[in-house]
LUMDRENLUM-598808 format. One line per 5 residues: number of its first residue (from 1); for each residue x, y, z of N, C-alpha, C, O. Coordinates in nm, 3 decimals. Each point is the difference from the previous one (the first is absolute). Layout:
N
NUM) X/Y/Z/X/Y/Z/X/Y/Z/X/Y/Z  ... $
This chain:
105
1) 10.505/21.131/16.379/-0.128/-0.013/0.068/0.005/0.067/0.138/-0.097/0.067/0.037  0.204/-0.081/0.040/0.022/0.089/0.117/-0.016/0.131/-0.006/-0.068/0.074/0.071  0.144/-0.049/-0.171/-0.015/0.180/-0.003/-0.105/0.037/-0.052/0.001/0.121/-0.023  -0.127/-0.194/-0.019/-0.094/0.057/-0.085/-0.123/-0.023/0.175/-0.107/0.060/0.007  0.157/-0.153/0.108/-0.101/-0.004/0.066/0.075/0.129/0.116/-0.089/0.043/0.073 $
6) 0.186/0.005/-0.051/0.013/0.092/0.036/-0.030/0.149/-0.033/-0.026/0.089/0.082  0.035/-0.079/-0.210/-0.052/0.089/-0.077/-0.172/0.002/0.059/-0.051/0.078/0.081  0.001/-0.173/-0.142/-0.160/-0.021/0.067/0.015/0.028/0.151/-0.009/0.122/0.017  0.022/-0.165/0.061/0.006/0.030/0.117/0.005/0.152/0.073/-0.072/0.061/0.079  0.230/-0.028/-0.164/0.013/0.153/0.066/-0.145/0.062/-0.085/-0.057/0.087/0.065 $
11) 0.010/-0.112/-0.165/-0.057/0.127/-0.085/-0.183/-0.032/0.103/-0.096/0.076/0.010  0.109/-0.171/0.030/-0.113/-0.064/0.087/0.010/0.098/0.143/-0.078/0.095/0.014  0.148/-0.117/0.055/0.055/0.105/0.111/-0.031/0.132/-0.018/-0.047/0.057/0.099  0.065/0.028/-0.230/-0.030/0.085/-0.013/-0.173/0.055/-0.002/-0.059/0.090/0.060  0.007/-0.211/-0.176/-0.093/0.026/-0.014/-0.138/-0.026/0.094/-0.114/0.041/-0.021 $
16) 0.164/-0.118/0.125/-0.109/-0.063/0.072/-0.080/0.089/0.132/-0.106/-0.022/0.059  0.206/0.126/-0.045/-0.094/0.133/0.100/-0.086/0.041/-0.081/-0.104/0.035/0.057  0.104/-0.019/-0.245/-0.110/0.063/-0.041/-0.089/-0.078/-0.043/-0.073/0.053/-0.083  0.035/-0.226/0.123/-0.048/-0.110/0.007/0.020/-0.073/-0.125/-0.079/-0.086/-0.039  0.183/0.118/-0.023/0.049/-0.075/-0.159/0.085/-0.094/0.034/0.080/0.008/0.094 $
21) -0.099/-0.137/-0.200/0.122/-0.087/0.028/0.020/-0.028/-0.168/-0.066/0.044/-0.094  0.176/-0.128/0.096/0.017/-0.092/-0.170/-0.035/-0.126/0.072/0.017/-0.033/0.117  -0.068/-0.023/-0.211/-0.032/-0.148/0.009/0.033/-0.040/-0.122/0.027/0.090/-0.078  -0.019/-0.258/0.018/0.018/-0.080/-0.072/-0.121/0.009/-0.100/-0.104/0.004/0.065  0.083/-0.001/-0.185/-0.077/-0.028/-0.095/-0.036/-0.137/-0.016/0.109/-0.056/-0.009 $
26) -0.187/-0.021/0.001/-0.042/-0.132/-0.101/-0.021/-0.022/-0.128/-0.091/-0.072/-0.042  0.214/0.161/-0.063/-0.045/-0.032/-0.119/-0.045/-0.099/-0.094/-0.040/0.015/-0.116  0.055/-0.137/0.197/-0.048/-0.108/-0.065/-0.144/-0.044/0.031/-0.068/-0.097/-0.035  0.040/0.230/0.134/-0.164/-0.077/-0.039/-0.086/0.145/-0.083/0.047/0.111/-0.026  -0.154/-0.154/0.007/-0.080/0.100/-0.096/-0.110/0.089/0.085/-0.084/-0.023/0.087 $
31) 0.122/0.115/-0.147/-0.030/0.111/0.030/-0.149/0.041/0.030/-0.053/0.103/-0.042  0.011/-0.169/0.095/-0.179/-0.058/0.024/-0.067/0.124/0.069/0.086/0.084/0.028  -0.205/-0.050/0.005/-0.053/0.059/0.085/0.040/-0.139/0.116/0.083/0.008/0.091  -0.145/-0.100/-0.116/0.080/-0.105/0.177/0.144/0.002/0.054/0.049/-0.005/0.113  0.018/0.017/-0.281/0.139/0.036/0.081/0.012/0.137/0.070/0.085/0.007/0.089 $
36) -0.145/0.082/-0.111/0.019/0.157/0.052/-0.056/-0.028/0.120/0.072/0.049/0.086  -0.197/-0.122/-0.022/-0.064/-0.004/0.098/0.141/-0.066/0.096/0.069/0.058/0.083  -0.062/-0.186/-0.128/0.104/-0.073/0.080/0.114/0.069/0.014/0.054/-0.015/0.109  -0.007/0.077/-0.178/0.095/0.101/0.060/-0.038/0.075/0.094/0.043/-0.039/0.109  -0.131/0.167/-0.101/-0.053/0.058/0.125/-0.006/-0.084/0.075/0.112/-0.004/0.051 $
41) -0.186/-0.089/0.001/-0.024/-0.121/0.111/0.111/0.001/0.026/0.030/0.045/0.111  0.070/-0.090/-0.195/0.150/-0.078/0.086/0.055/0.107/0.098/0.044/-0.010/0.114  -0.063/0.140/-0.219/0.056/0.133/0.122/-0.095/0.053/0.081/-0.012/0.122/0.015  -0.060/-0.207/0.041/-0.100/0.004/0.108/-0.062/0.155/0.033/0.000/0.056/0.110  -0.049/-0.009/-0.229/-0.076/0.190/-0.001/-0.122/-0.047/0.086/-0.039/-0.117/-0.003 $
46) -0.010/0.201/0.068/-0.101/-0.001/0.071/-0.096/0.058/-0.089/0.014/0.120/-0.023  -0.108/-0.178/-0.032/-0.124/0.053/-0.063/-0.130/-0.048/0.059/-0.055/-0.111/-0.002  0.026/0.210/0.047/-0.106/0.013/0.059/-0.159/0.018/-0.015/-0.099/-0.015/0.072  0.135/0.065/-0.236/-0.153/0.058/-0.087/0.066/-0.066/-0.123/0.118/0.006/-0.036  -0.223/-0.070/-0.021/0.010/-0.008/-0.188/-0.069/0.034/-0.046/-0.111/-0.036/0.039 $
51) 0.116/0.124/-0.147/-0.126/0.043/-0.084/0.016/-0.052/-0.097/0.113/0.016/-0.047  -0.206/-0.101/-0.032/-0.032/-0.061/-0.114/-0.130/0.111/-0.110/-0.120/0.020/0.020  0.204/0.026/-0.123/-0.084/0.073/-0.046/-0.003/-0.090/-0.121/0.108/-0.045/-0.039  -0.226/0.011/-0.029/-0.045/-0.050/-0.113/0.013/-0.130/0.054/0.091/-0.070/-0.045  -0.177/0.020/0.147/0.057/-0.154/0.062/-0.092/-0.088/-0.052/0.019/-0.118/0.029 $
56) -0.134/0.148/-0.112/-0.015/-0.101/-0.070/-0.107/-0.131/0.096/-0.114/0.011/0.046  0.218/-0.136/-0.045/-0.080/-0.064/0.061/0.113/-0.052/0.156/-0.035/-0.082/0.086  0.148/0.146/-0.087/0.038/0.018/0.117/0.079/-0.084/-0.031/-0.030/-0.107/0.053  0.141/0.099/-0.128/0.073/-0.124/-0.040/0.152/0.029/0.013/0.079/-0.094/-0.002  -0.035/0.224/0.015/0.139/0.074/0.010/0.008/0.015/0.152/0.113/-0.004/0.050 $
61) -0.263/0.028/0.063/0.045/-0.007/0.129/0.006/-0.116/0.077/0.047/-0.015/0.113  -0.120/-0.092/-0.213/0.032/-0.126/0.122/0.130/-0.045/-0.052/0.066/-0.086/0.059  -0.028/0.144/-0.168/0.165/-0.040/-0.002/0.065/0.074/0.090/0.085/-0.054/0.070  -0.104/0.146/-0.062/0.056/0.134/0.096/-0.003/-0.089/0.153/0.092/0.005/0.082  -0.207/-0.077/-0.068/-0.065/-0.080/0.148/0.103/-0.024/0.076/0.034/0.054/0.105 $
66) 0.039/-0.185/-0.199/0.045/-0.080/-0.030/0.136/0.084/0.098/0.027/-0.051/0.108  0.046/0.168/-0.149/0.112/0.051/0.069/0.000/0.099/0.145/0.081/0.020/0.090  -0.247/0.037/-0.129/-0.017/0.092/0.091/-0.113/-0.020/0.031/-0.093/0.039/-0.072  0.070/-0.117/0.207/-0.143/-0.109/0.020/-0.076/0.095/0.125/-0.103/-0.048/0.048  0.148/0.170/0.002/0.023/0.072/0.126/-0.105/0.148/-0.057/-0.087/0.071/0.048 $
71) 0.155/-0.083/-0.169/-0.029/0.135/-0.081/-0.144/0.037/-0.016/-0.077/-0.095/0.014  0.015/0.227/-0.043/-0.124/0.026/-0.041/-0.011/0.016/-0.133/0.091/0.035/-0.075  -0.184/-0.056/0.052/-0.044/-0.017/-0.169/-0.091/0.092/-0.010/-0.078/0.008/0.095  0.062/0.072/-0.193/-0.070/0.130/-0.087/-0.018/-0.077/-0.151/0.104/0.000/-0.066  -0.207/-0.056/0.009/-0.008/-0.047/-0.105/-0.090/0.114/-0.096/-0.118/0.012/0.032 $
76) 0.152/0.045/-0.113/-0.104/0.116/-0.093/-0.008/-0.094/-0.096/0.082/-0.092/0.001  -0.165/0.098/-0.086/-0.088/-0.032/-0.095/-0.088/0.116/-0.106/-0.101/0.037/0.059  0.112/0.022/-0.188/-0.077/0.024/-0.032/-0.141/-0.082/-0.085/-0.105/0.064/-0.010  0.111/-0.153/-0.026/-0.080/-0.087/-0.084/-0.079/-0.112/0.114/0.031/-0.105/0.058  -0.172/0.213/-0.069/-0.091/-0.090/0.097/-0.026/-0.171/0.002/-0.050/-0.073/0.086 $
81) 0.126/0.039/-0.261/-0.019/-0.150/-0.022/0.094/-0.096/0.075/0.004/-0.123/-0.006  0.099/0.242/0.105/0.094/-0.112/0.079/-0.080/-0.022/0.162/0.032/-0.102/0.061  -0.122/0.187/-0.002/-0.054/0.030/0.106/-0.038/-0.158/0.072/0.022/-0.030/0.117  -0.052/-0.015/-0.169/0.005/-0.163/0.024/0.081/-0.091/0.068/-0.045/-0.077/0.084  0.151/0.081/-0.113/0.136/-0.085/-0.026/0.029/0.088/0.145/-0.013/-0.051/0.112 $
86) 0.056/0.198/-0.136/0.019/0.085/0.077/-0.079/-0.030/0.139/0.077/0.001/0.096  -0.176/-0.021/-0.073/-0.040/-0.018/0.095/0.036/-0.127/0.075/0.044/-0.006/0.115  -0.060/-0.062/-0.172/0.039/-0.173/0.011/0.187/0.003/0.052/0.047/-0.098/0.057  0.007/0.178/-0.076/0.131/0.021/0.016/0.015/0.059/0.135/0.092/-0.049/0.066  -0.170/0.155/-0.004/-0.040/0.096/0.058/-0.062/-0.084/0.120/0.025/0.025/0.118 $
91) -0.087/-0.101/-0.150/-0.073/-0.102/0.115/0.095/-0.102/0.068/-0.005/-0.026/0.120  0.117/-0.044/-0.231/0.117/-0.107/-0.021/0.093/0.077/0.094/0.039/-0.062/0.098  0.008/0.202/-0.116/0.069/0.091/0.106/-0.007/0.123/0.083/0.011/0.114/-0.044  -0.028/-0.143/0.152/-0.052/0.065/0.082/0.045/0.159/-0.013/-0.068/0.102/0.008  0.191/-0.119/-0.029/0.125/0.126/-0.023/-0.035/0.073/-0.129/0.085/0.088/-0.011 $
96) -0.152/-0.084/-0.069/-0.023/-0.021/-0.130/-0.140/0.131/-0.001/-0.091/-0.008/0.083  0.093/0.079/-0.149/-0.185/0.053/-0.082/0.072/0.042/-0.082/0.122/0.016/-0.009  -0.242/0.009/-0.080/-0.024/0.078/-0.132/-0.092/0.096/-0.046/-0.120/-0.002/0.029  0.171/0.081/-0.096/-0.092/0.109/-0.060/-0.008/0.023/-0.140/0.097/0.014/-0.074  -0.268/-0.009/0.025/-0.007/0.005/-0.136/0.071/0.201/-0.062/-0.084/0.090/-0.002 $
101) 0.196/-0.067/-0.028/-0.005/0.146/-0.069/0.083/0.008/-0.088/0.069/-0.089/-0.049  -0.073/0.194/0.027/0.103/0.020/-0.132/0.053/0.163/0.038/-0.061/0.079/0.072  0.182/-0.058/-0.139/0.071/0.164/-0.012/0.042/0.020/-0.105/0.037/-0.080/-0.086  -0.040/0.194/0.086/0.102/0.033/-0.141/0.028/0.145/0.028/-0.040/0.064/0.097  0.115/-0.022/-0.199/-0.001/0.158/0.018/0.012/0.090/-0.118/-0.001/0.123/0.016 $
């Protein structure tokens, strides 16, 4: 176990001028979109913008809220039948609008 945290360490040293580190995995928990969020959070990324494309009724960014409460919200929507909810979400956070569009190419 020593030589495997030295190993980590030196290969950490190396990598950390080009802003890379190793960290520990949690394989015992599942592999969630919440677990992926809670990971970012723990390594404290500065996000500053979220874009929610296909957000629906806004249900993936107040989970998002939840880690990054600081952050701005970009909610797209193509389906005018969510515009509702969307708004109501939009009113609920200040940080928060939405736009009805769609892309493709």
């Amino acid at each position: 176990m020593q030589l495997r945290n030295i190993v980590k360490n030196s290969i950490n040293a190396i990598l950390a001028p080009l802003g890379y580190s190793i960290i520990n995995a949690d394989y015992n928990k599942s592999m969630s979109m919440q677990g992926a969020i809670e990971a970012i959070a723990k390594r404290k990324h500065l996000i500053t913008t979220v874009i929610d494309i296909g957000a629906s009724n806004g249900q993936w960014s107040s989970m998002l809220m939840d880690y990054f409460p600081s952050s701005n919200y970009l909610l797209i929507e193509a389906q005018p039948v969510h515009e509702k909810e969307l708004r109501i979400f939009c009113e609920k956070f200040k940080n928060a609008e939405y736009v009805l569009a769609a892309a493709t190419y």
